[in-house]
N, C-alpha and C positions, 0 to 999 in steps of 0.2 A: 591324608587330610582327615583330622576329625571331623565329628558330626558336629560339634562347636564352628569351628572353622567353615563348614559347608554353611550353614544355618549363617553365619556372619556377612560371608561373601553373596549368598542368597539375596538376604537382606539390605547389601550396599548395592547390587543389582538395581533390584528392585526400586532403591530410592533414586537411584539415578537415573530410572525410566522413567518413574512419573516426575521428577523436577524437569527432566526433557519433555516430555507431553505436555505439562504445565507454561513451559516456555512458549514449545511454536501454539497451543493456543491462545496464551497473551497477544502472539504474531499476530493469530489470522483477527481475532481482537482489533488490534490497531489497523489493521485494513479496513476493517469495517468501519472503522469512527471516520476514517480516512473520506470513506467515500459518501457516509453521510454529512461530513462538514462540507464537503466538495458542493452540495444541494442546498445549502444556505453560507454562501464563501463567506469568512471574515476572514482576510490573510494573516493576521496574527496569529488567528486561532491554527489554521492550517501547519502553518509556522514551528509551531509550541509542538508538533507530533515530530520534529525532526532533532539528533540530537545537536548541541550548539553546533557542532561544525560539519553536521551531516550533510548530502547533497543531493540535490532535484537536478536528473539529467534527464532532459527534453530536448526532438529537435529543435530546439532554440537554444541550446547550451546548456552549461549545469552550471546552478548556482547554489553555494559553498554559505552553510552559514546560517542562520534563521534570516536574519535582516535579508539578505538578497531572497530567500525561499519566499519571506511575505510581498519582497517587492516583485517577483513574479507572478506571484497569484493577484496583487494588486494588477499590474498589469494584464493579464489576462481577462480578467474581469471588465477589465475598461474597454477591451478592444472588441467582449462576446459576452455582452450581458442578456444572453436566453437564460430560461429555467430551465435549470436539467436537475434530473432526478440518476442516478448513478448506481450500479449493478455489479456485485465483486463475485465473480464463480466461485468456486470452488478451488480453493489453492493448495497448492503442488509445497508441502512445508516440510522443510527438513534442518534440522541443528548440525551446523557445523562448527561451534566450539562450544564452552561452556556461554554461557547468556549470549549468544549469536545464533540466527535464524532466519535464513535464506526463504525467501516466500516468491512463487511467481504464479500468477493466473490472470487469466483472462476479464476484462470487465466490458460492459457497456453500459450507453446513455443514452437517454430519451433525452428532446431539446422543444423549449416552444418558446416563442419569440412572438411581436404583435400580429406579422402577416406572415409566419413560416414556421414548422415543427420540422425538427430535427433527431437524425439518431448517429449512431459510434459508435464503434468497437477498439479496443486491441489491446494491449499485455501490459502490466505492471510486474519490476523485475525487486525487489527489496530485499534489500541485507539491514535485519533488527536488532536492536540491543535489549534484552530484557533484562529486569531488574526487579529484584523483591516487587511482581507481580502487575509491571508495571514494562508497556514497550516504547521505544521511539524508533522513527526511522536514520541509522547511519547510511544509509542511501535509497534514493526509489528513481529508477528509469523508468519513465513511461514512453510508451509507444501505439501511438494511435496508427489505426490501422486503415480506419473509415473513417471519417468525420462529413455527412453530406445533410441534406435539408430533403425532405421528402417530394419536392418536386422533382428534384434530380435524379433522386432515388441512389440504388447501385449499378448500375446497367452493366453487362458483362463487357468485354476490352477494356476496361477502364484499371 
């Protein structure tokens, strides 16, 4: 191999590293927005981070779609309207194809309500689409782990 050829394939390396790095940070990006739309919901907004027929799997089922994603968050909202404030770790991100971008971590929340504050924990699983610098989610499982009100607390056996 020449020293042209070395120096070419070097350089296509290279661009492909950082176009991958560029990617899963666009990911962990949209998690973030993710989780501070979550702290002021509008479910549309919520909504517009998903691609058209990308999917919210909760135990509640997965809904397919923006329309169903807003009308879940609308729901959700009506049935637990505390103030929460929302916490994304540190994600575990990795590219498995060209613009796809597997993201999973850990998050938690703070909750306050008129006579109760609340906290939660547990995982967020996301498969992203990125795009000239831009992500949506083609799917996000969530998985709450804790959800309690600080009277209750966590108490062990539970």
């Amino acid at each position: 191999m020449s020293t042209e050829s070395r120096l070419q394939a070097t350089v296509e390396h290279l661009i492909d590293r950082v176009t991958t790095l560029e990617s899963e940070r666009t990911a962990a990006g949209l998690m973030h927005r993710y989780a501070a739309l979550l702290d002021a919901p509008v479910p549309e907004n919520l909504a517009l981070l998903f691609t058209d027929d990308g999917a919210l799997v909760t135990r509640r089922g997965t809904f397919r779609g923006r329309d169903e994603v807003a009308a879940f968050f609308r729901e959700a909202r009506g049935t637990d309207s505390s103030e929460k404030r929302h916490f994304v770790c540190q994600p575990d991100i990795r590219s498995t194809a060209t613009n796809l971008v597997q993201l999973d971590c850990y998050f938690g929340y703070t909750a306050r309500a008129t006579r109760e504050s609340g906290l939660g924990w547990g995982t967020y699983s996301a498969v992203i689409r990125t795009d000239a610098g831009d992500a949506l989610f083609e799917s996000l499982a969530i998985d709450v782990h804790v959800g309690t009100d600080l009277s209750s607390g966590w108490p062990s056996g539970h």
